[in-house]
C-alpha positions as CSV (number, residue, x, y, z in Angstrom):
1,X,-3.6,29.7,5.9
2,X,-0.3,28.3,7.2
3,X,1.8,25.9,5.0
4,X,2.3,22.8,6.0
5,X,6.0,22.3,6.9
6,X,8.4,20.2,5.6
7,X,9.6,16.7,7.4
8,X,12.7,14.9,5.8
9,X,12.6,11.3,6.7
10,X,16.3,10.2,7.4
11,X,17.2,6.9,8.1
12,X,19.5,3.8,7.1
13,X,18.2,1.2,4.7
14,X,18.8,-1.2,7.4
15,X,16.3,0.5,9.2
16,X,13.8,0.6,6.1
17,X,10.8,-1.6,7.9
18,X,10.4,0.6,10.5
19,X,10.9,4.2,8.3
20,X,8.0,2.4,6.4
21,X,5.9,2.0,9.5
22,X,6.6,5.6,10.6
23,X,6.0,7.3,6.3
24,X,2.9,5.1,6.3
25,X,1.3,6.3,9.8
26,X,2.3,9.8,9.2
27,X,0.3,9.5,6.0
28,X,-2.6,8.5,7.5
29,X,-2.3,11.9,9.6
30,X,-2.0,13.5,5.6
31,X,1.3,14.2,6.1
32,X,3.8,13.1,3.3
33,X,7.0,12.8,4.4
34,X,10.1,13.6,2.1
35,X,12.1,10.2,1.7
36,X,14.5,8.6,-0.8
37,X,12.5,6.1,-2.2
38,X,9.4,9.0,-3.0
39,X,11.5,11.7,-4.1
40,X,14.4,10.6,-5.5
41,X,13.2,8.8,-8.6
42,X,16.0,6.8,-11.0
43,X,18.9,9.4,-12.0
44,X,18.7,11.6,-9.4
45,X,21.2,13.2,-7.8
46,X,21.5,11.4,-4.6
47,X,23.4,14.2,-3.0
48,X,21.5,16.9,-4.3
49,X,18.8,14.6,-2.7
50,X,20.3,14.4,0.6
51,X,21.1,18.2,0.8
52,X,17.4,18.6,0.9
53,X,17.6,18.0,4.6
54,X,19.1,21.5,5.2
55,X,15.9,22.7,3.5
56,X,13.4,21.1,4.9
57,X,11.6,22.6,8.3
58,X,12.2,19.1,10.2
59,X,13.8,16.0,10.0
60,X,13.1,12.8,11.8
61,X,16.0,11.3,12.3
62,X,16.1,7.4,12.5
63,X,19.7,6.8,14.9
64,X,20.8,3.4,14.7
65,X,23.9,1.7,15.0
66,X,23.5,1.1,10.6
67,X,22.5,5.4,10.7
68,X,26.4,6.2,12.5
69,X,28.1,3.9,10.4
70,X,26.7,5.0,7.1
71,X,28.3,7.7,4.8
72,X,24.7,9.1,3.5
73,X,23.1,9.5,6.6
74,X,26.2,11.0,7.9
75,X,25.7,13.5,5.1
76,X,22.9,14.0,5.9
77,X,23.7,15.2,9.5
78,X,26.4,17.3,7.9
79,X,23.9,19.3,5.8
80,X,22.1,19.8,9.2
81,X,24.7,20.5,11.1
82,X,25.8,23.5,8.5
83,X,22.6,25.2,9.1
84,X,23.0,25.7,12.6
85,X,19.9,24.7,13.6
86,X,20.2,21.4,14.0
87,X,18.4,21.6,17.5
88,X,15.3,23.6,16.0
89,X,15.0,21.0,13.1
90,X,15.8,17.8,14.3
91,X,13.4,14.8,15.4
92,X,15.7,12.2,16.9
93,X,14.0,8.6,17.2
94,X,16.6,6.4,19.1
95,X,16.0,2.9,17.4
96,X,17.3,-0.4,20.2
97,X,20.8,-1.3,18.8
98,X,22.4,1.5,19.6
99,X,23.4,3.8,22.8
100,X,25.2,6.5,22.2
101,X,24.4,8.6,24.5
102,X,25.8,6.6,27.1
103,X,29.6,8.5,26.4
104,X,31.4,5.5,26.4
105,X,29.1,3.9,23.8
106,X,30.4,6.3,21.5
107,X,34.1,5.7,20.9
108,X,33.3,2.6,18.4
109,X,32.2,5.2,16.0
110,X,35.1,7.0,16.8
111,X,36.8,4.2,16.3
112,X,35.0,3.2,12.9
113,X,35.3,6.2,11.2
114,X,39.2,6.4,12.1
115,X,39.4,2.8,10.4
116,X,37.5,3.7,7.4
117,X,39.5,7.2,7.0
118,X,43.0,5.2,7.0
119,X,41.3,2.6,4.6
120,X,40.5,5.5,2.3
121,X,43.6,7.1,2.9
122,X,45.9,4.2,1.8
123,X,44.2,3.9,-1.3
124,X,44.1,7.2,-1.9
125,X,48.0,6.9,-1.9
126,X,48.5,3.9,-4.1
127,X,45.8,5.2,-6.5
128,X,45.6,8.9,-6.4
129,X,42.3,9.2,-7.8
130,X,39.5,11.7,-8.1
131,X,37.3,9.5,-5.8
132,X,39.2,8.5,-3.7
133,X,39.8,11.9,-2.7
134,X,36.6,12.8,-2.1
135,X,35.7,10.1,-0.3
136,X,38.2,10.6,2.1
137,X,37.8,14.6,2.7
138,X,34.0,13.4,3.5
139,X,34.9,10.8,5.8
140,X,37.2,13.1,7.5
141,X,34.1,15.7,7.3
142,X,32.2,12.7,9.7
143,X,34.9,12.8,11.9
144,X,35.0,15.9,12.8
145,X,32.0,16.5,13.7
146,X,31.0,13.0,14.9
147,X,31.4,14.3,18.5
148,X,29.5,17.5,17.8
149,X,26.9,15.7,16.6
150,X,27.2,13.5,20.1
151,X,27.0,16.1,22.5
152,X,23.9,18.3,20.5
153,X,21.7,15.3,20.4
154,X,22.2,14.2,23.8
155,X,21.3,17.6,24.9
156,X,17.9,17.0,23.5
157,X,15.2,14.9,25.2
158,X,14.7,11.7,23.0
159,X,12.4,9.1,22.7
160,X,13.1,5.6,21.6
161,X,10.9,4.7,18.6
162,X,8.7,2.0,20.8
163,X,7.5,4.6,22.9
164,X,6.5,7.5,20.7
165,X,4.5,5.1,18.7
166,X,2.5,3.6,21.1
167,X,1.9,7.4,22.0
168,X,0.7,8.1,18.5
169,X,4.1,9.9,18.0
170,X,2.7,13.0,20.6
171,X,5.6,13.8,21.1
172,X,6.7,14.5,17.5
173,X,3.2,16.1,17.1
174,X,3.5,18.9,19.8
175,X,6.6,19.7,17.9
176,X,4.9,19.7,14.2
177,X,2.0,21.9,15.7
178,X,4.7,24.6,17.3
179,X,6.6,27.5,16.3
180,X,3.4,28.7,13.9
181,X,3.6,25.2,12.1
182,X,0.4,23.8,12.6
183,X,-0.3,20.6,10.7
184,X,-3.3,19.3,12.8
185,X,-5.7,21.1,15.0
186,X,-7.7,19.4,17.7
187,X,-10.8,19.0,14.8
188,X,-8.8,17.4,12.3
189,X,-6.8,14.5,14.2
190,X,-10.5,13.8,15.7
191,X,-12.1,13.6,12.4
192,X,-8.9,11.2,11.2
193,X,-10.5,9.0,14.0
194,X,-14.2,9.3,12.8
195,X,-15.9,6.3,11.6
196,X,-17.4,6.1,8.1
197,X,-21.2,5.2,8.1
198,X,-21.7,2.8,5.6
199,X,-23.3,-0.4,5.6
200,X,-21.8,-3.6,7.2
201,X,-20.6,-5.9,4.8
202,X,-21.0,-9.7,5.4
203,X,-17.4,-10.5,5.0
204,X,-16.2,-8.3,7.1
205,X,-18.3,-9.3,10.1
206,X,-15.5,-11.9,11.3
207,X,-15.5,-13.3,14.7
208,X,-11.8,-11.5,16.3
209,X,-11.1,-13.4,19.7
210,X,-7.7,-12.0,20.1
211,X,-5.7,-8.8,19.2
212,X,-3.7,-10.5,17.1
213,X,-6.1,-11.4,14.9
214,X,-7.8,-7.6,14.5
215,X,-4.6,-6.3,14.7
216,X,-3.9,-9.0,11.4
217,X,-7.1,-8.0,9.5
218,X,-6.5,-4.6,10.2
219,X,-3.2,-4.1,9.2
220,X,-3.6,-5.7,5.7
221,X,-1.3,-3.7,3.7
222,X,-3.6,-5.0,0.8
223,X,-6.2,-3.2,2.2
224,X,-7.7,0.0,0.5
225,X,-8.7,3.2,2.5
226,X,-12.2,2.7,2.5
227,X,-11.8,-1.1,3.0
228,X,-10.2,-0.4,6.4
229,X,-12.9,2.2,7.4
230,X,-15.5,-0.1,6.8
231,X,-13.6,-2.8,8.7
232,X,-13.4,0.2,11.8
233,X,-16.5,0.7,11.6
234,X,-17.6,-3.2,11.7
235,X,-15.1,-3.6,14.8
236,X,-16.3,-0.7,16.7
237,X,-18.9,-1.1,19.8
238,X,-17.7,-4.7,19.6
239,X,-17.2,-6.6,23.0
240,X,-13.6,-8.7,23.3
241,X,-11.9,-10.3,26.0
242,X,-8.1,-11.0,25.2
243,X,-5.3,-12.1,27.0
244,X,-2.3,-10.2,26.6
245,X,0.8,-8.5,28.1
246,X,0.6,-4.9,29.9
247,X,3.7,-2.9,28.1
248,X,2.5,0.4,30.1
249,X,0.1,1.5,33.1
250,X,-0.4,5.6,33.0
251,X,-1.3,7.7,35.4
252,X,-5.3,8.2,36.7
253,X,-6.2,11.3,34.1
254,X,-9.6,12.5,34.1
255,X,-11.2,9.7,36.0
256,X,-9.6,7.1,33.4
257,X,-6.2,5.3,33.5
258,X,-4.4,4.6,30.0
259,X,-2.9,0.6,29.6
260,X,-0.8,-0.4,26.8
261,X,-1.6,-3.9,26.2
262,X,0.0,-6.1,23.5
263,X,-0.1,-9.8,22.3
264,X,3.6,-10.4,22.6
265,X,5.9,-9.9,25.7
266,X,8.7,-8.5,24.4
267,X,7.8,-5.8,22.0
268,X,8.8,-5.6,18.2
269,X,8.0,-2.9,15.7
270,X,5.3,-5.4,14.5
271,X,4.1,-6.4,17.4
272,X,-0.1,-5.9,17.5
273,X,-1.1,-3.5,20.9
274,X,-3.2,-1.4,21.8
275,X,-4.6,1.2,24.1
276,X,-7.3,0.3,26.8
277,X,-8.9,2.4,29.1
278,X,-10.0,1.5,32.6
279,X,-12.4,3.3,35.3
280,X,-9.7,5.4,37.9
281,X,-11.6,4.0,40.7
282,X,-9.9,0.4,39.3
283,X,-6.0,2.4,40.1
284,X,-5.6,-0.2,43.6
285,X,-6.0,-3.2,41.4
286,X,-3.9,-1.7,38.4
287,X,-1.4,-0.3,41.1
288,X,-0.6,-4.4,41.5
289,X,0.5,-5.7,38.2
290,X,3.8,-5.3,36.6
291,X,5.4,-4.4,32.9
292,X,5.3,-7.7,30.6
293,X,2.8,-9.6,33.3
294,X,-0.1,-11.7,31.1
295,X,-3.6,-10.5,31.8
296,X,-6.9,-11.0,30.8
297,X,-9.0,-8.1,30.1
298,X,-12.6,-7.5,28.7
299,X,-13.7,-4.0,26.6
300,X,-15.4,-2.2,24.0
301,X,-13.8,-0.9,20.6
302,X,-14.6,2.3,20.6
303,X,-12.2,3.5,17.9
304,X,-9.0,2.9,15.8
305,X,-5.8,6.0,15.8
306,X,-2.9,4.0,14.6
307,X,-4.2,1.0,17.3
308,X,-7.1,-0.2,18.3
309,X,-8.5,2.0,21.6
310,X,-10.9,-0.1,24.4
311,X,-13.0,1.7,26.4
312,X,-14.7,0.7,29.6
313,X,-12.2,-2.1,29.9
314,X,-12.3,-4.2,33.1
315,X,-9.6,-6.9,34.8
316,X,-10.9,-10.4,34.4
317,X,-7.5,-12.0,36.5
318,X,-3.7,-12.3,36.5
319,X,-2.5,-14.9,33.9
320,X,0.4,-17.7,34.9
321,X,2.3,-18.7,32.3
C-alpha cells in the first residue's frame, strides 16, 4: 500500500485566512497538511521547522506580495531550492496582490531585499554582532537566488488561488495522485461526496432561499462532522431558485455544461458559489451571457464537494441591476 506523501503548507501569516481555507478543505479530502501552527508547537525550532520543506514530497506554496517580502518564507524557498527539485516538489498558488511573473513586476523585490541587506549591513558595522551577521548572510542568501527563484516558477503553469478552488483544487490533485503518489482513487473522493442516511432532524429543515444563506449554515465553523452531513443530507434533492452572478461558463462535456455561480460579483476567498449544471442542449442561451452578469437560475442539490453542486439547473432570465 502506498504512503501517503507529504505536503508542506508554505505561506505568510498575512495570508493566514486563506492557508486556513486551503488546510481545512484539504482535510476534508483526509489529507493533513504540515503547517506551522500544527507542527511546530511552543519551543520549537522554527528553523529546524522550516527546513522540513526540503523533506517533504510537495509544498504548496502560497506567493503573495507578504510571501517575497518575508524572511521565513524566503527560507523556506531556499531549503527548496537546495534540493534541486524545486520544479518536482512545488505547488505554486498565485494569491491577487502580487504579479511577478510579469518581469517587470519583479524588480521591487529586487529592490526590497537590496534595502533590507544595506539596512542589515550598516548595523552590522556599528554593532558587529552575532545576529546581525547572520541576518545579513541570509538576506544576501534571498538575493541571490531571488531571480532564480523568478525564472523557475514562471516556467511552471500556475493557477491563481480563485480558480483552483472553485475547481476543487484539480489541479493540485492530478499532481498528488502522480509519480506513484496516490492519495485518492476515483472510489474514495466519491465516497467523501456520499450522503450519510440518517434521519432528518427538525432544526435542520430550514427554508434556504439564497446561496448565501446555505452557503452560511453550511460553512459553520462551529459545526461538527456529522452535524454537516446531516445538514447535506437535509439540503440534498432540495429545489432553489437564486439569483446570482455567473463567475465561469465551461465547455459542453458529456451532454452537460459546468456554471460557476456565486452571490457576490466580485469574488473574495469567502465569497459563497457554487457549481450548477445545465442540459448541453441549453449551450445557445448560455453562449449569451457574460462573466459577473446577475442571473436567475432554478436547480436541484444533488450534492456538496467543497460547494454546493445543482443539477438539472435551468435559466429563469437575465437580471438588471
Amino acid at each position: 500500500m502506498n504512503k501517503q506523501p507529504t505536503i508542506f503548507l508554505s505561506y505568510s501569516w498575512s495570508d493566514k485566512e486563506i492557508a486556513d481555507i486551503i488546510d481545512s478543505d484539504f482535510q476534508k479530502l483526509n489529507m493533513t497538511l504540515i503547517r506551522d501552527e500544527r507542527n511546530a508547537p511552543y519551543r520549537t525550532s522554527i528553523e529546524e521547522f522550516m527546513q522540513q520543506i526540503g523533506k517533504s514530497d510537495l509544498a504548496i506554496m502560497l506567493i503573495s506580495d507578504g510571501f517575497l517580502k518575508s524572511k521565513n518564507c524566503m527560507y523556506e524557498v531556499l531549503e527548496l531550492l537546495n534540493t534541486k527539485e524545486l520544479e518536482k516538489r512545488i505547488l505554486p498558488v498565485i494569491l491577487e496582490d502580487t504579479n511577478f511573473l510579469n518581469i517587470q513586476s519583479r524588480t521591487k523585490y529586487y529592490d526590497y531585499w537590496d534595502e533590507e541587506i544595506k539596512k542589515t549591513k550598516e548595523n552590522l558595522d556599528k554593532y558587529v554582532t552575532q545576529d546581525f551577521f547572520n541576518e545579513f548572510k541570509h538576506q544576501k542568501n534571498i538575493r541571490n537566488m531571488l531571480d532564480i527563484f523568478f525564472v523557475k516558477v514562471s516556467d511552471l503553469k500556475t493557477e491563481k488561488f480563485q480558480d483552483l478552488k472553485q475547481s476543487n483544487y484539480k489541479s493540485i490533485l492530478q499532481i498528488i495522485n502522480s509519480n506513484n503518489s496516490p492519495i485518492l482513487n476515483k472510489k474514495q473522493i466519491e465516497e467523501l461526496t456520499l450522503r450519510v442516511i440518517v434521519e432528518n432532524e427538525g432544526h435542520l429543515k430550514e427554508e434556504v432561499n439564497t446561496l448565501q444563506e446555505l452557503w452560511s449554515v453550511w460553512k459553520d465553523k462551529n459545526l461538527t462532522g456529522l452535524q454537516k452531513k446531516r445538514i447535506e443530507n437535509t439540503f440534498s434533492g432540495k429545489e432553489v431558485v437564486w439569483d446570482v452572478y455567473v463567475t465561469s461558463i465551461d465547455e459542453p462535456k458529456n451532454g452537460k455544461i459546468l456554471l460557476g455561480i456565486s452571490h457576490d460579483k466580485e469574488i473574495r476567498f469567502d465569497s459563497a458559489y457554487a457549481h450548477s449544471y445545465f442540459d448541453s442542449k441549453d449551450e445557445e442561451v448560455l453562449a449569451l451571457l457574460n462573466n459577473g452578469e446577475k442571473i436567475r437560475i432554478k436547480g436541484t442539490v444533488d450534492q456538496f464537494f467543497l460547494t454546493p453542486i445543482l443539477q438539472n439547473c435551468k435559466l429563469l432570465g437575465r437580471l438588471k441591476e
